[in-house]
Every structure is written in C-alpha cells, then in structure tokens.
PDB file of N, CA, C and O in Angstrom:
ATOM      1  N   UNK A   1     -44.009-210.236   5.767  1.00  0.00           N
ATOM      2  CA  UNK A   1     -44.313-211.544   5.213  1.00  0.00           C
ATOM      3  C   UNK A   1     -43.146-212.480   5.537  1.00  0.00           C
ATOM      4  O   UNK A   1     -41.943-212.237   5.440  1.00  0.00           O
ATOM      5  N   UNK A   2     -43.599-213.314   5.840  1.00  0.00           N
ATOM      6  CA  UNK A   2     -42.316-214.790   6.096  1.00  0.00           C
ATOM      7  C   UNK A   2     -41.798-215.001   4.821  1.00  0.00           C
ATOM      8  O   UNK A   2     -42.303-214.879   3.705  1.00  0.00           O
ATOM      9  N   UNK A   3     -40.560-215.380   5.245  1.00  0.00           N
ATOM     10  CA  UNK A   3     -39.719-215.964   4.108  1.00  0.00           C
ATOM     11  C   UNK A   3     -39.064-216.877   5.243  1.00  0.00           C
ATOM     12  O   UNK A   3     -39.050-216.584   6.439  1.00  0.00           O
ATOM     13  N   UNK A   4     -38.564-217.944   4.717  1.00  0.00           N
ATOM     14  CA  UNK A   4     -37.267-219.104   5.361  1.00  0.00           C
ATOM     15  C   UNK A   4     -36.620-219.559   4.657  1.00  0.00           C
ATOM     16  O   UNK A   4     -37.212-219.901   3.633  1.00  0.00           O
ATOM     17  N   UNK A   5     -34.901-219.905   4.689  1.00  0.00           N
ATOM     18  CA  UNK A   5     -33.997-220.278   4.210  1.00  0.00           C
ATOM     19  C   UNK A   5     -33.602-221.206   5.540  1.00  0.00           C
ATOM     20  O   UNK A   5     -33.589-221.084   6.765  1.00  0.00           O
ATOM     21  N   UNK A   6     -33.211-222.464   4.276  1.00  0.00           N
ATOM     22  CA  UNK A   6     -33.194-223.679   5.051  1.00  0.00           C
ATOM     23  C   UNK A   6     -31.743-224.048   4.440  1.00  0.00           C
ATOM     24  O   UNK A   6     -31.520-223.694   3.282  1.00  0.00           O
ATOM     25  N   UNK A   7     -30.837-224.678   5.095  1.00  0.00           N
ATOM     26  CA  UNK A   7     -29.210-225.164   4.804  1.00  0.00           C
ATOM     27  C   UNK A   7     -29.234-226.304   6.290  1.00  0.00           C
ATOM     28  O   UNK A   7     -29.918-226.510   7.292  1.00  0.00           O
ATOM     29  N   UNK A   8     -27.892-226.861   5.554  1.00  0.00           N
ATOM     30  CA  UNK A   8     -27.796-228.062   6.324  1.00  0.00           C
ATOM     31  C   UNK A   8     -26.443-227.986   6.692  1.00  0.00           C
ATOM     32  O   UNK A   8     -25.717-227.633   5.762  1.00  0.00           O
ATOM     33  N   UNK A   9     -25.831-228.225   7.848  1.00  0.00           N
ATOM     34  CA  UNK A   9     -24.317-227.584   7.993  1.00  0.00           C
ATOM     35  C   UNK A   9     -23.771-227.261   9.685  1.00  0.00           C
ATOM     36  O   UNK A   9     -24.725-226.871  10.358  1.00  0.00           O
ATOM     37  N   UNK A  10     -22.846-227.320  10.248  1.00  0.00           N
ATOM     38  CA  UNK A  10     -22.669-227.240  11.414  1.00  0.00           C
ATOM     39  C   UNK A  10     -22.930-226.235  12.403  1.00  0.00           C
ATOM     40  O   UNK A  10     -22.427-225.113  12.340  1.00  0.00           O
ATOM     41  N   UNK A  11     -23.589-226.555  13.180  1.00  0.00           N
ATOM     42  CA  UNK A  11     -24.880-225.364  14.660  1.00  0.00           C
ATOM     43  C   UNK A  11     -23.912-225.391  15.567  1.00  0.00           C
ATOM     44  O   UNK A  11     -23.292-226.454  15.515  1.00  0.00           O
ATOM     45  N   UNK A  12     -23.431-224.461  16.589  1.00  0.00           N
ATOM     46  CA  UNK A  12     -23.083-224.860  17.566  1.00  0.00           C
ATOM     47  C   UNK A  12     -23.818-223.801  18.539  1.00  0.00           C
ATOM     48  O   UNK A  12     -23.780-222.584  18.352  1.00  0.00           O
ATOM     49  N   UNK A  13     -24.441-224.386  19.522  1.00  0.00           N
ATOM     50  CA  UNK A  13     -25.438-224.009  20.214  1.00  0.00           C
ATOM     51  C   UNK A  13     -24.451-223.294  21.976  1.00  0.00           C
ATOM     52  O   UNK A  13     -23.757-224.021  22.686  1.00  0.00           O
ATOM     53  N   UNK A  14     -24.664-222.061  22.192  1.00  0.00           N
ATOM     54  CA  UNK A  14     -24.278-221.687  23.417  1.00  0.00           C
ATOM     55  C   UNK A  14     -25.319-221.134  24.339  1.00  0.00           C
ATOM     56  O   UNK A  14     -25.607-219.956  24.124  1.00  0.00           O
ATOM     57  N   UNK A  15     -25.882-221.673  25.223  1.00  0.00           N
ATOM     58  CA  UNK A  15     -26.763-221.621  26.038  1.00  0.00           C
ATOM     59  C   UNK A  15     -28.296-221.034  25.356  1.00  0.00           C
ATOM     60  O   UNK A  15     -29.063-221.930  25.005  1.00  0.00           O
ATOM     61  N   UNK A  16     -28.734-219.711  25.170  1.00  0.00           N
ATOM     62  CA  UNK A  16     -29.612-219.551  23.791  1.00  0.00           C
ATOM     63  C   UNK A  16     -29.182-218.816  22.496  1.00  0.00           C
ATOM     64  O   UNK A  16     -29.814-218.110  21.710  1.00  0.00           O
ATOM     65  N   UNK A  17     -28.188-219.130  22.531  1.00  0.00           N
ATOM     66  CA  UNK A  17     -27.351-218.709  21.035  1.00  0.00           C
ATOM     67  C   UNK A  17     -26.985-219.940  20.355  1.00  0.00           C
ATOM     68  O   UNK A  17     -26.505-221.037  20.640  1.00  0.00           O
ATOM     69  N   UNK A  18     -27.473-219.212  19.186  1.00  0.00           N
ATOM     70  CA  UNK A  18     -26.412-220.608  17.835  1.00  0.00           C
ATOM     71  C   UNK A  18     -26.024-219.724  16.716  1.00  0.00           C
ATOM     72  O   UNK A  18     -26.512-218.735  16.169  1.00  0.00           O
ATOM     73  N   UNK A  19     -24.662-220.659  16.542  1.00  0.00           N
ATOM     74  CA  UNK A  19     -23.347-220.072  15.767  1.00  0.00           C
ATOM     75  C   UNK A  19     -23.438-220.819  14.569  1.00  0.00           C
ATOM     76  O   UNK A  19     -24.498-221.387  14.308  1.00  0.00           O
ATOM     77  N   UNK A  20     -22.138-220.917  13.547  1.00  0.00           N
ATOM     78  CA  UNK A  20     -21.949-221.627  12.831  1.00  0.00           C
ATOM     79  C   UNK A  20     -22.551-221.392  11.122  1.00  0.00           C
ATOM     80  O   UNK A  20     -23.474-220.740  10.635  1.00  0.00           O
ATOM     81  N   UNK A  21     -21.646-222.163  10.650  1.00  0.00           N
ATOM     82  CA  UNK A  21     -21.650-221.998   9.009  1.00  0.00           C
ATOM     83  C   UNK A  21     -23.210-222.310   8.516  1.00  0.00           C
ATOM     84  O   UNK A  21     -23.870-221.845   7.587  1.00  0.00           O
ATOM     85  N   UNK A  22     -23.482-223.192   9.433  1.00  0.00           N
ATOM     86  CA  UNK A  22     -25.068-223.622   8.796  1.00  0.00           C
ATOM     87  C   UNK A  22     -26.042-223.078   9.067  1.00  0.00           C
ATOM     88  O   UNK A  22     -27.118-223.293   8.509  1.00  0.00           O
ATOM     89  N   UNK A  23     -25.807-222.061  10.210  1.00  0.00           N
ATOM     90  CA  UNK A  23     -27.012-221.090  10.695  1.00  0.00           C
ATOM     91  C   UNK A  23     -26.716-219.497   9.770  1.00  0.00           C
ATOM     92  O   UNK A  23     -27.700-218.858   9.397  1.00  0.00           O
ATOM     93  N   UNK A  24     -25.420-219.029   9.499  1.00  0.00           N
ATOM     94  CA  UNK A  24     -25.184-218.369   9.061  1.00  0.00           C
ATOM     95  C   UNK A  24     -26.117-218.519   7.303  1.00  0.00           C
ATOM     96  O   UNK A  24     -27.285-218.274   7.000  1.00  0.00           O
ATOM     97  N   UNK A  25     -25.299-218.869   6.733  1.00  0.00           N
ATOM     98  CA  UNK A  25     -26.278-219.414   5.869  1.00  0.00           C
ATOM     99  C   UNK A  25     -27.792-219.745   5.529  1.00  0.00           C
ATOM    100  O   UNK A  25     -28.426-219.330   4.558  1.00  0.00           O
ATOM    101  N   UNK A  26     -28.205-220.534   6.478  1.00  0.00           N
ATOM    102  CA  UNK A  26     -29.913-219.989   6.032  1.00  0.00           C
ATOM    103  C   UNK A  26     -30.026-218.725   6.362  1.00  0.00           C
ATOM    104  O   UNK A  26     -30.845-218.129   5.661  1.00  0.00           O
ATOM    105  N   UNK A  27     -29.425-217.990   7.300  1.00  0.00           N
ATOM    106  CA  UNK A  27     -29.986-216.485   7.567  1.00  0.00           C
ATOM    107  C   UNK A  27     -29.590-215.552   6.340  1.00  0.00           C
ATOM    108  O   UNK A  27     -29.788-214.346   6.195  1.00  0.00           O
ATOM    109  N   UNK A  28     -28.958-216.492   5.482  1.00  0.00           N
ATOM    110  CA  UNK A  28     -28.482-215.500   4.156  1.00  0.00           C
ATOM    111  C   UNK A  28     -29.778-215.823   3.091  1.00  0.00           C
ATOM    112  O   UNK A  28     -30.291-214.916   2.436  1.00  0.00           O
ATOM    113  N   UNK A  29     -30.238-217.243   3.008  1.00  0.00           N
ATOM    114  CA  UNK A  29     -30.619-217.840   2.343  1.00  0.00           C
ATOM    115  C   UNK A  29     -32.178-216.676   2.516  1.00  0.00           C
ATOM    116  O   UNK A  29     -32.741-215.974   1.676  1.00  0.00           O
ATOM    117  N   UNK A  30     -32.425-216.887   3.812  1.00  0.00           N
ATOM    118  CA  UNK A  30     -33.754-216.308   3.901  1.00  0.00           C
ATOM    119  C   UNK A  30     -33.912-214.924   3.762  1.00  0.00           C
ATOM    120  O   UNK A  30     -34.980-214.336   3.588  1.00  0.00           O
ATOM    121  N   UNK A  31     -32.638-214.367   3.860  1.00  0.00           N
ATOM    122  CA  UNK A  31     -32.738-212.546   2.865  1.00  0.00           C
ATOM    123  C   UNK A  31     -33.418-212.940   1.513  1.00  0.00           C
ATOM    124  O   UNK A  31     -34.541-212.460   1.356  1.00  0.00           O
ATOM    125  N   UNK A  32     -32.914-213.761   0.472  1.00  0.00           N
ATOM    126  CA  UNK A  32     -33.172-213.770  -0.971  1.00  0.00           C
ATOM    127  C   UNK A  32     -34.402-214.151  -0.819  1.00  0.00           C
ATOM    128  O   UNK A  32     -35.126-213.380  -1.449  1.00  0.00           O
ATOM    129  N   UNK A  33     -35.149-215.175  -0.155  1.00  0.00           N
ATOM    130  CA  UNK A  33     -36.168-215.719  -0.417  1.00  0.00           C
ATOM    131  C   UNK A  33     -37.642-214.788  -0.870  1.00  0.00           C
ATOM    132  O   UNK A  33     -37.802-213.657  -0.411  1.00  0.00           O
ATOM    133  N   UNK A  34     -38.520-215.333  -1.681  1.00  0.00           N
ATOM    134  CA  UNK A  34     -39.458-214.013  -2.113  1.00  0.00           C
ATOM    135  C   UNK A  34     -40.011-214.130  -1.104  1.00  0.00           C
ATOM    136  O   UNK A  34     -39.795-215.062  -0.330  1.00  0.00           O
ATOM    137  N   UNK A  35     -40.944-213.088  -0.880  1.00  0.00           N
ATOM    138  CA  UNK A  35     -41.925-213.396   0.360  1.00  0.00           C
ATOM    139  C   UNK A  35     -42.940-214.244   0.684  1.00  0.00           C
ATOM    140  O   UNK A  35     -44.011-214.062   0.104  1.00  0.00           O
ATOM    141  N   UNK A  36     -42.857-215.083   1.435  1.00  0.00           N
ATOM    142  CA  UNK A  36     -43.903-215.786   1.379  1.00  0.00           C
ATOM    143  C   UNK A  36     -43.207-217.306   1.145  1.00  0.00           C
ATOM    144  O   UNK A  36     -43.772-218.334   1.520  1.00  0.00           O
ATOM    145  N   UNK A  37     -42.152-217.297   0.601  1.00  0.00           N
ATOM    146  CA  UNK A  37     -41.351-218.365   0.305  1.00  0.00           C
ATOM    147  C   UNK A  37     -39.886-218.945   1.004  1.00  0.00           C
ATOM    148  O   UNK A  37     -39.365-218.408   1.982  1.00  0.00           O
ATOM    149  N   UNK A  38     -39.314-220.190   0.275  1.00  0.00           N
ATOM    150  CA  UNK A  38     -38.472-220.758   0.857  1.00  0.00           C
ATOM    151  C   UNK A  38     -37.292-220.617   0.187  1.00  0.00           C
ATOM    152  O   UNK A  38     -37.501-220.506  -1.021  1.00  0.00           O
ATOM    153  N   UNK A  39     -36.268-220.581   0.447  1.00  0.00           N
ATOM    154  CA  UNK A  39     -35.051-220.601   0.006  1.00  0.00           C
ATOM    155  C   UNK A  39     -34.225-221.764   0.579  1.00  0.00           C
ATOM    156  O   UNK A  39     -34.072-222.116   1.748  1.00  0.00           O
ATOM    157  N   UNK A  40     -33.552-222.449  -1.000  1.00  0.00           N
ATOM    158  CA  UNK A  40     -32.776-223.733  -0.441  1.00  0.00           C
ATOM    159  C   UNK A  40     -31.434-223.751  -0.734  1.00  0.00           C
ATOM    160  O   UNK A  40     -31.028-223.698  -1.895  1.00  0.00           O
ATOM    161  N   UNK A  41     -30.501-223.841   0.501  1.00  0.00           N
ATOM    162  CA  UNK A  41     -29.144-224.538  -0.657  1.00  0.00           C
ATOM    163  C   UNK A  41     -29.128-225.547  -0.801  1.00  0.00           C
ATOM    164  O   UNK A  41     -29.753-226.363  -0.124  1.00  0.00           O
ATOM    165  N   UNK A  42     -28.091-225.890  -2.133  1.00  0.00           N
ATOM    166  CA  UNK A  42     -27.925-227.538  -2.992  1.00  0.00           C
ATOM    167  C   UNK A  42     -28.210-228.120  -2.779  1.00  0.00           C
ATOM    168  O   UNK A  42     -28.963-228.919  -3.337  1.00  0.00           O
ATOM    169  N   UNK A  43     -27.548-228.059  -1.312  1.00  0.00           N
ATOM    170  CA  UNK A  43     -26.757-229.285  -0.413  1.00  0.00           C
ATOM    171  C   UNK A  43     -28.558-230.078   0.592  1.00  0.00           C
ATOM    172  O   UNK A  43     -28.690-231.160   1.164  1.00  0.00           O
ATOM    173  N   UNK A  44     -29.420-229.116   0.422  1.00  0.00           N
ATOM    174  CA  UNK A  44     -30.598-229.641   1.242  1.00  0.00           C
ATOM    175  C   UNK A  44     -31.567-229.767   0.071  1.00  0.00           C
ATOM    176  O   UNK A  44     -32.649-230.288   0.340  1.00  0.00           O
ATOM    177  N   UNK A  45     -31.399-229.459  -0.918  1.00  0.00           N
ATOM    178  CA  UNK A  45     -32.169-229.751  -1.959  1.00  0.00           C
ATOM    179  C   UNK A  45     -31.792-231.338  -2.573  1.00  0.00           C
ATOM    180  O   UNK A  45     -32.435-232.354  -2.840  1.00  0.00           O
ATOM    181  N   UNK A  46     -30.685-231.003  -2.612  1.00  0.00           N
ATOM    182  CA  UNK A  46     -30.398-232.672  -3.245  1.00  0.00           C
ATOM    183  C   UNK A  46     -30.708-233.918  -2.430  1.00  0.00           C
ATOM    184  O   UNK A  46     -30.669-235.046  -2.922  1.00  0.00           O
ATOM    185  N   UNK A  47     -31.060-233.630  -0.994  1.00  0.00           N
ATOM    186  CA  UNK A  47     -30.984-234.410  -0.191  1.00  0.00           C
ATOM    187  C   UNK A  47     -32.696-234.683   0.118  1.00  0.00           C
ATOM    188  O   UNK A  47     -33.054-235.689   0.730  1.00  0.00           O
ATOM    189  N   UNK A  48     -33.308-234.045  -0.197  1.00  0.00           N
ATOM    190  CA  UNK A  48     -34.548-234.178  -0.313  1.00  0.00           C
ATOM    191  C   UNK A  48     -35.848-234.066  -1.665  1.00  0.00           C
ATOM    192  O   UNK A  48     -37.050-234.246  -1.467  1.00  0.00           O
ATOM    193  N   UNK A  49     -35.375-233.814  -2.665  1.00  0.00           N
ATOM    194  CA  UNK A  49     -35.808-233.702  -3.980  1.00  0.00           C
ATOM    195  C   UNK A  49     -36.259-235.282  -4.255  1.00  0.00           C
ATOM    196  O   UNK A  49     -37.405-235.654  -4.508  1.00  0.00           O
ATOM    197  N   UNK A  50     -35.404-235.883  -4.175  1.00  0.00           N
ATOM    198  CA  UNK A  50     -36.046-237.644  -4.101  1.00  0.00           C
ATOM    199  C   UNK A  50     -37.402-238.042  -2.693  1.00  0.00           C
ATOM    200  O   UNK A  50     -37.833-239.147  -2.363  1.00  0.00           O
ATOM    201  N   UNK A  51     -37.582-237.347  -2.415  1.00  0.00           N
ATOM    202  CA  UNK A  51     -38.793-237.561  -1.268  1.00  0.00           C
ATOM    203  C   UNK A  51     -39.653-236.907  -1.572  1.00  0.00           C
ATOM    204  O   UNK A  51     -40.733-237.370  -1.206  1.00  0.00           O
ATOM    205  N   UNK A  52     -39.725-235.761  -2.233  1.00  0.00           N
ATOM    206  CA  UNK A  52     -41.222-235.065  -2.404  1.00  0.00           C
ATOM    207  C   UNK A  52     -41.025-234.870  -4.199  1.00  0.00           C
ATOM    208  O   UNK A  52     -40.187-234.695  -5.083  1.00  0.00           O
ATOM    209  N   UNK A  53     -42.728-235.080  -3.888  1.00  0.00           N
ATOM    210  CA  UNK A  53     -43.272-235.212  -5.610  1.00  0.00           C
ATOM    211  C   UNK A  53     -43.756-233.197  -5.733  1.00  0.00           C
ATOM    212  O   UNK A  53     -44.913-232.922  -5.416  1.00  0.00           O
ATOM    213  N   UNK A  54     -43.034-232.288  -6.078  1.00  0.00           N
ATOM    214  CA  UNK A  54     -43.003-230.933  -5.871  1.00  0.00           C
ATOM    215  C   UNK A  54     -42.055-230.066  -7.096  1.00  0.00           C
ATOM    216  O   UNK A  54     -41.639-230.992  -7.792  1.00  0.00           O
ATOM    217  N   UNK A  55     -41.845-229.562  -7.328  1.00  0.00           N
ATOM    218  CA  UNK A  55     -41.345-228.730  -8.388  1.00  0.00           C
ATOM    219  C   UNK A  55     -40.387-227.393  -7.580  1.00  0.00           C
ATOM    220  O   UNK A  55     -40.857-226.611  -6.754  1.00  0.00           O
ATOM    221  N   UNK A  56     -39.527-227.403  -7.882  1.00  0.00           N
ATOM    222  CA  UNK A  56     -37.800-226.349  -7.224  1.00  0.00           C
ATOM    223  C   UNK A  56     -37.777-225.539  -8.593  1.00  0.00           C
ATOM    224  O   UNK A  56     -38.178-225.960  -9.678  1.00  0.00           O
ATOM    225  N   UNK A  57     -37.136-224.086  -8.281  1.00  0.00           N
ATOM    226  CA  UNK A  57     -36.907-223.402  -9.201  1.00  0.00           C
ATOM    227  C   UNK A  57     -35.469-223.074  -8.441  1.00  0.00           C
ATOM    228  O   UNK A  57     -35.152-222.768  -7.291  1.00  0.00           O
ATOM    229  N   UNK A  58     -34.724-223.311  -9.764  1.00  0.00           N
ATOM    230  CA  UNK A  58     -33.017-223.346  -9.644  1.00  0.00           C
ATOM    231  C   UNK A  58     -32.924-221.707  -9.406  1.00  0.00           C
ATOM    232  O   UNK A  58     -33.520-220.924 -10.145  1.00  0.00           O
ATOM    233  N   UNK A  59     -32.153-221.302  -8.350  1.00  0.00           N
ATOM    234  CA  UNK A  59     -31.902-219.790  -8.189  1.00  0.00           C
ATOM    235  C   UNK A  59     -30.309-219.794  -8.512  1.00  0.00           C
ATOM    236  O   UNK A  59     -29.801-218.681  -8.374  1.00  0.00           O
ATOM    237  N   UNK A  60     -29.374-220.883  -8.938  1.00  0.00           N
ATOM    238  CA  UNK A  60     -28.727-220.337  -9.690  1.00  0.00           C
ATOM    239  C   UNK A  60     -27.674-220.249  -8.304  1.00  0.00           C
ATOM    240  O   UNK A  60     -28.024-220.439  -7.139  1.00  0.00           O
ATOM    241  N   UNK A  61     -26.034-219.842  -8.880  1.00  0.00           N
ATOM    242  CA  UNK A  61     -25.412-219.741  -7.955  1.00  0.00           C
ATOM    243  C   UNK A  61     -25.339-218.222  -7.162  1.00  0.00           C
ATOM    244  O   UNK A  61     -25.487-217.271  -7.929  1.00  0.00           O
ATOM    245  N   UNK A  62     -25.119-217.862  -5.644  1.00  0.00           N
ATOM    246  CA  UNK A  62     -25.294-217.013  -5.093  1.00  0.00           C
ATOM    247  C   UNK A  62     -24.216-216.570  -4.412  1.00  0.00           C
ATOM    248  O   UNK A  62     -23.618-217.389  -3.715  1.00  0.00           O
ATOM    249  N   UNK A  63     -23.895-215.625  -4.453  1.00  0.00           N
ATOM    250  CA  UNK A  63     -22.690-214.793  -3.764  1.00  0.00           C
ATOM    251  C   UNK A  63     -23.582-214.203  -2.454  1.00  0.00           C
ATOM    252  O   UNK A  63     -24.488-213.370  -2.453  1.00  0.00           O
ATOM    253  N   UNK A  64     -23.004-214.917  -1.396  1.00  0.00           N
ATOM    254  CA  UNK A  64     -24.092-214.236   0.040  1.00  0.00           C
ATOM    255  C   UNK A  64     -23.358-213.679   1.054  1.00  0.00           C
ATOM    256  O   UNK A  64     -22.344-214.211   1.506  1.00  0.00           O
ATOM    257  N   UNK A  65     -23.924-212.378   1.532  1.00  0.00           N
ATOM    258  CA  UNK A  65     -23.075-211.512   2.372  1.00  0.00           C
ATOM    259  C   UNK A  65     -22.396-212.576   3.298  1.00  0.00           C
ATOM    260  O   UNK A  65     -22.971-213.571   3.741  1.00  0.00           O
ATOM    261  N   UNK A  66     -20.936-212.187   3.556  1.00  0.00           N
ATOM    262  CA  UNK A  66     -20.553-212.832   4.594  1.00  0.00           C
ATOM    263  C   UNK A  66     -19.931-214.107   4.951  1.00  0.00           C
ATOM    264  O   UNK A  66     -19.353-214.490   5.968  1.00  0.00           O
ATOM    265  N   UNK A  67     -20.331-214.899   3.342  1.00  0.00           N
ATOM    266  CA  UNK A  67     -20.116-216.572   3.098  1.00  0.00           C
ATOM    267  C   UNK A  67     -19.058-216.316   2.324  1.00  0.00           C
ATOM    268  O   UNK A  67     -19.061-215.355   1.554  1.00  0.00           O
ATOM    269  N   UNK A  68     -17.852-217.292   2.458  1.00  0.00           N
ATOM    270  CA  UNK A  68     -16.927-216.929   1.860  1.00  0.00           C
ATOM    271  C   UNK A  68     -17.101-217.881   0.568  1.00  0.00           C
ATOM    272  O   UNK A  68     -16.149-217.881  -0.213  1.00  0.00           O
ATOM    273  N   UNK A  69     -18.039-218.565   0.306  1.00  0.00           N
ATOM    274  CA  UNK A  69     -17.700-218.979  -0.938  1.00  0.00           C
ATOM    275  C   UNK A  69     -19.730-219.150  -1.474  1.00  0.00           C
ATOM    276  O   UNK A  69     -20.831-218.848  -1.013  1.00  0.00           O
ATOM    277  N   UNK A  70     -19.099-219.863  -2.766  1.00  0.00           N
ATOM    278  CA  UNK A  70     -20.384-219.022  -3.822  1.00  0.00           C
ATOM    279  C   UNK A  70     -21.511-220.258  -3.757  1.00  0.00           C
ATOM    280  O   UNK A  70     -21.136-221.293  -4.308  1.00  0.00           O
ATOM    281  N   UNK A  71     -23.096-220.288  -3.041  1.00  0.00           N
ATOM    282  CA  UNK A  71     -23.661-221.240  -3.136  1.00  0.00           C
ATOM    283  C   UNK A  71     -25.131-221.202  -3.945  1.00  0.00           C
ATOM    284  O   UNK A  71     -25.783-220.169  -4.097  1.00  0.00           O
ATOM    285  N   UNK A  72     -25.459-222.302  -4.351  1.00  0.00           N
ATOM    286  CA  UNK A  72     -26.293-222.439  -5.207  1.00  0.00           C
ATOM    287  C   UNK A  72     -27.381-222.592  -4.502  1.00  0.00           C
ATOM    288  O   UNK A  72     -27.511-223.173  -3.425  1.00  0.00           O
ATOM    289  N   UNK A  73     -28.237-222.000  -5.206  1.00  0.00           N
ATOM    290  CA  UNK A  73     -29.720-222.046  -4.088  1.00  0.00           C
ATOM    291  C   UNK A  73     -30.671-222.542  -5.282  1.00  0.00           C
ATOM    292  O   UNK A  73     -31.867-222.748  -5.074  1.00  0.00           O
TER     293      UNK A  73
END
C-alpha cells in the first residue's frame, strides 16, 4: 500500500540521484505514514493549511532515523 511523506527543504540533484536534508526526510516521513496515507512535516503543513479547507491530525513530535534533530509531523 502507498504511503508518502512530503517535507520541504534542500534537493541536490546528481545526474539521477537526489541528496539532501529534504529528501532525506520525507523518506523518513513516509516510513511513519499509515498506509494509504500522507505524512507531513510542520514546516509544509504550515505552509499550506491556509489553502485547503481539510482536517490534519497532529502526529506530534518525531525522532526519525538518521535526522539529527526532532520533527513534528
């Protein structure tokens, strides 16, 4: 079943590879996600919560393999 975790944050793209804090991260994001669902950090939630008329369930802050610091999804 699909799941996606979505973050907003710096890509750096090497020919068909991409690196970086912001790719790292959704790939963390989208471990937690239930199946079938989306996983958001803050930082893309806050930035879009004023555009859609939709309902978010706070997951609270997250300790994610690999991220050195603690983000709220």
């Amino acid at each position: 079943v699909l799941r996606i975790g979505v973050n907003l944050g710096d890509v750096i793209i090497d020919g068909d590879d991409i690196f970086g804090d912001g790719v790292n991260v959704a790939a963390r994001l989208q471990e937690i996600a239930a199946p079938g669902g989306v996983c958001l950090s803050n930082r893309v939630h806050d930035d879009i919560r004023p555009h859609l008329d939709t309902a978010f369930v706070d997951g609270g802050e997250r300790t994610l393999k690999n991220i050195a610091r603690v983000v709220r999804v």
